[in-house]
N, C-alpha and C positions, 0 to 999 in steps of 0.2 A: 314744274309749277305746282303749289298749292293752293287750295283753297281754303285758308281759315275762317274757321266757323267759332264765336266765342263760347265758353259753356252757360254763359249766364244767357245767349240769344236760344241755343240749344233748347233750354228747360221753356222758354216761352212759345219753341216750335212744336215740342213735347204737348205742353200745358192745350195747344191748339188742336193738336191729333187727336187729344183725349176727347173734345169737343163733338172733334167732326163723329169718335167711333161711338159717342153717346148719341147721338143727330140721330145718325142711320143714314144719314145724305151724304157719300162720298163723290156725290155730281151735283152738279146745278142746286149748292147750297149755298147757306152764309157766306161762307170762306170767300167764295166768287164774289159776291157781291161788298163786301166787306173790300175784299185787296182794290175792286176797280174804283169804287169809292175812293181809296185812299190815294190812289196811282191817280186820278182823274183831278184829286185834290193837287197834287202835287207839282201835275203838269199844267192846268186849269184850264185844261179839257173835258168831256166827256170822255171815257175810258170804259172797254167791253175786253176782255177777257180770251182769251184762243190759245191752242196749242200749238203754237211757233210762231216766230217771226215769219217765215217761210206763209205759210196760214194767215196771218194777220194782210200780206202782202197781198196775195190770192184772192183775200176776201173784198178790199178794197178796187181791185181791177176787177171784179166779178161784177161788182155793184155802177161801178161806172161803165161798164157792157165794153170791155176794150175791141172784143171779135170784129175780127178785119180790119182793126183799124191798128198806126201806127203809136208804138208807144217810145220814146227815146230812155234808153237807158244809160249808164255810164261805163264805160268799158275795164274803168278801174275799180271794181266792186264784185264783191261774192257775187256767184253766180244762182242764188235763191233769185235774185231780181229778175234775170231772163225768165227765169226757169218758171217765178209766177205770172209772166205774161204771156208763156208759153200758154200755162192752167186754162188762163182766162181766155184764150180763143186769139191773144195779139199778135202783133208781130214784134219785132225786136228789131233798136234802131240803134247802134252804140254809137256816144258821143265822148266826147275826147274829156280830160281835165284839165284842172289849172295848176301848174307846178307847186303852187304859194300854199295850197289847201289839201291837195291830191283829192276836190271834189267837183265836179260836175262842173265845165269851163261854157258859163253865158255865153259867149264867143261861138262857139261848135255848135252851141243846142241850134241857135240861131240860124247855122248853117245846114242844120239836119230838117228844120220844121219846114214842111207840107201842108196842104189842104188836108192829106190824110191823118194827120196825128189826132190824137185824141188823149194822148196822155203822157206825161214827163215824170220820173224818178227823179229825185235829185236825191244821195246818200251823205248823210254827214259823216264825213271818214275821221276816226281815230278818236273818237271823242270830242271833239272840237263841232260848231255850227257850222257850217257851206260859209264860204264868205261872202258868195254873192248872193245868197239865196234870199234878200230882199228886190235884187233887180230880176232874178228868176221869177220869182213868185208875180212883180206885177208885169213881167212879159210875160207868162201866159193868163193872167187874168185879163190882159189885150185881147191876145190871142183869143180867147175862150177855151183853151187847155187844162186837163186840170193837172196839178201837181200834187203829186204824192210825195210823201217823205218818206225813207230807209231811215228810221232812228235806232236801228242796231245797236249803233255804237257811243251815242250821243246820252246818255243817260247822266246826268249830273251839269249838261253845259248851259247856260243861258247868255242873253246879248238884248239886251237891253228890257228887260222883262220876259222876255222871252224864249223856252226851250222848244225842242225839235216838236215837227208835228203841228204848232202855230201858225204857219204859215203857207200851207195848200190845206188841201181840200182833206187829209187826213194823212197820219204818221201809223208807221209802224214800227211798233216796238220790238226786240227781243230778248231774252233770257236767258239764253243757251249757258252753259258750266263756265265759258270762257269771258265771258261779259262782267261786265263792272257790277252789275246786280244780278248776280247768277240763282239761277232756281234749277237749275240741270237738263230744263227744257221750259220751251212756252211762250207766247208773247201775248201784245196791247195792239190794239189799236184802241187810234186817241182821234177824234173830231170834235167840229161843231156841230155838225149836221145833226140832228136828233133821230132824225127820221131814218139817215145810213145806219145809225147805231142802233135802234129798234129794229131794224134789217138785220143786222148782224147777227144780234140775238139769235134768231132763227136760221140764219146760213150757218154757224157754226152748231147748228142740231137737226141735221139731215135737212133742214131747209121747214122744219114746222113750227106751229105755232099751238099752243093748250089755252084754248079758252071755253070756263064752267066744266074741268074736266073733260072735253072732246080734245082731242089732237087734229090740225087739220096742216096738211101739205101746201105750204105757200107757194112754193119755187122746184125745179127740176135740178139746181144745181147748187143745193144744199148738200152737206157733208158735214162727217165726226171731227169739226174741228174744236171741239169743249177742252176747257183745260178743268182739272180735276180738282177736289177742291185738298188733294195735300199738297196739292204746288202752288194754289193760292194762298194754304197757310204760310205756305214757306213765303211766298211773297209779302206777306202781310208783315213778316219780322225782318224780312229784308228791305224792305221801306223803311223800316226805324234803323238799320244798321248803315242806310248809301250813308249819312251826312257823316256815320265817322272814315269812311272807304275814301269819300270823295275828301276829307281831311286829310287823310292818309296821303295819297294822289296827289295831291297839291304840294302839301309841305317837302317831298323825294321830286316834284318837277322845280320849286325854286331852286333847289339845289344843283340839277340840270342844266338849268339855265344860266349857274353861275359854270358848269364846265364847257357846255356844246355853246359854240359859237353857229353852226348850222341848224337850228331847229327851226319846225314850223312855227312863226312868232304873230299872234294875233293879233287884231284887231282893236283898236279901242273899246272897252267896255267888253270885252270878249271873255268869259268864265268857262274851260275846258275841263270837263267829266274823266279827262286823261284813261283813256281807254288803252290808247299806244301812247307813249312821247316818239318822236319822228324824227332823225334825223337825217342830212343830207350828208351824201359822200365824207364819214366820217368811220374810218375805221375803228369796230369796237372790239374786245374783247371777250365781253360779255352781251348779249344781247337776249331778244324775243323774237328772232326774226326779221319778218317784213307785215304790215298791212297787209298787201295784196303783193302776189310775187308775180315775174314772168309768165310763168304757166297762169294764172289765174285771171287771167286779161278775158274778155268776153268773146273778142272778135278772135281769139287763138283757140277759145275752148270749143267756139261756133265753128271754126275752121272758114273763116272769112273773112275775105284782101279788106283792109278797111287804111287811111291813114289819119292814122292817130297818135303822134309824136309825143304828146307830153305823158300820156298813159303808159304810153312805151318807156319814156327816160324815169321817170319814176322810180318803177320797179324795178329800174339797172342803180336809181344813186342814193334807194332811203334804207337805213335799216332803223329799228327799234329798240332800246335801249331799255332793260327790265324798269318796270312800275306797275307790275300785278299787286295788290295786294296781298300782302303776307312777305315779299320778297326779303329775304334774312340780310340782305343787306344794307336795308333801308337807312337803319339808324347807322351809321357813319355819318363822320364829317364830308363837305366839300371834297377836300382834299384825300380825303384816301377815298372816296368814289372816284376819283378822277384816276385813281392809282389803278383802281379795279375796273373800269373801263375800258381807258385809253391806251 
């Protein structure tokens, strides 16, 4: 896999560095506030800044006090999601998925929810939005649950005005090297809440607050989650570069869709950020893998009996079919993609 980087976007991340090395602020400067601005525009969100998706994820269970209480996650999803419900004091409740989306199956959460829950992941897998995740979102706003969004991967998808992070109570973004808007580490968190986001601020800086030049210790369970500001420069230019990425992405899945007869196929009014293209039990050739593979299941890595069928068939019948950006063999026709696949 590569990552291409154009030279013309290069000199603009250049042009940025020089900024920051004239500033003297290589923390909690411009740059930060410049990229969250522009990310918060984008999403039309509010948007705060942190160093990981992993962090962003952390920060939002921290602030909703998960400790002792039950949080349902999905069993088909990186293991950052237990692992920051672990951070935050919760417990971990894996629910199964829905074949059609490989994300988060309404059906199971249903079966999973308690009087103890106190909070629901929902992950939007592969770049594409949750397909339920408008009857997710106002089951637990019944509920009184809140939901959280995994927008790892979701970076470029909307559905009907709307991308990830819209619809609970706060998304988290990330950035990692292998993501659609790669910065080589870091992430967003995106709300409405003003007031979670004003909290943030200060949990990702040991938990303080500088007011009139005094520092004062708001919280006990603040921490170094800052993201720096040459990976908010670097954010800042890769914001101007998704809309040719996610052109790129688009144009190599219509093509796709004229070969794979088994792909994930959306929704009306549904726009995918094509993280992965998805296919079912289709032998390839060439490929990226899988999303999430057998080992990568929650309840196998927790090492706990759990049954959960479609999480399980999943990862025995999808594999992925290259559409990284940069893939050299994008421009072909139909027909000799078809040659080099199948």
């Amino acid at each position: 896999m590569v990552i291409p980087f154009e030279e013309e976007y290069r000199k603009k991340f250049y042009a940025l560095e020089n900024e920051i090395f004239e500033s003297n602020f290589w923390s909690e400067g411009k740059m930060i506030r410049t990229f969250e601005e522009k990310f918060g525009e984008y999403v039309k969100l509010g948007a705060k800044a942190v160093a990981s998706g992993g962090a962003a994820l952390t920060a939002i269970l921290s602030y909703i006090d998960v400790k002792g209480k039950d949080v349902i996650v999905p069993d088909n999803t990186f293991w950052a999601d237990a692992q920051a419900v672990h951070m935050a004091g919760g417990n971990v409740i894996f629910a199964d998925c829905n074949k059609e989306d490989l994300c988060l199956s309404l059906e199971d959460l249903k079966n999973k929810v308690t009087p103890n829950t106190k909070a629901v992941i929902v992950v939007h897998i592969g770049g594409h939005i949750a397909f339920q995740i408008e009857e997710i979102a106002a089951y637990c706003k019944d509920k009184g649950i809140y939901l959280v969004e995994d927008c790892a991967h979701v970076h470029g998808a909307w559905w009907n005005g709307k991308t990830g992070g819209n619809y609970g109570f706060a998304g988290a973004y990330s950035f990692y090297a292998t993501k659609t808007m790669p910065l080589g580490d870091g992430g967003m968190i995106v709300s409405k809440d003003s007031e979670f986001l004003k909290w943030v601020e200060e949990f990702r800086n040991y938990g303080k607050e500088v007011v009139d030049g005094k520092v004062y210790y708001r919280m006990q369970n603040g921490f170094n989650y800052r993201m720096s500001e040459f990976t908010a420069a670097l954010g800042i230019v890769q914001m101007e570069r998704l809309p040719r990425i996610l052109e790129w992405k688009r144009e190599l899945a219509e093509k796709y869709d004229q070969i794979f007869e088994n792909h994930v196929k959306f929704p009306a009014g549904m726009e995918s950020g094509y993280y992965k293209y998805i296919v079912f039990d289709t032998p390839l050739k060439q490929q990226t893998g899988q999303v999430f593979g057998p080992g990568d299941l929650g309840h196998r890595i927790a090492n706990i009996d759990a049954d959960l069928p479609n999480s399980i068939w999943v990862t025995e019948h999808h594999k992925c079919a290259p559409i990284y950006y940069g893939w050299e063999k994008a421009e072909k026709n139909v027909e000799e993609l078809r040659q080099i696949l199948l």
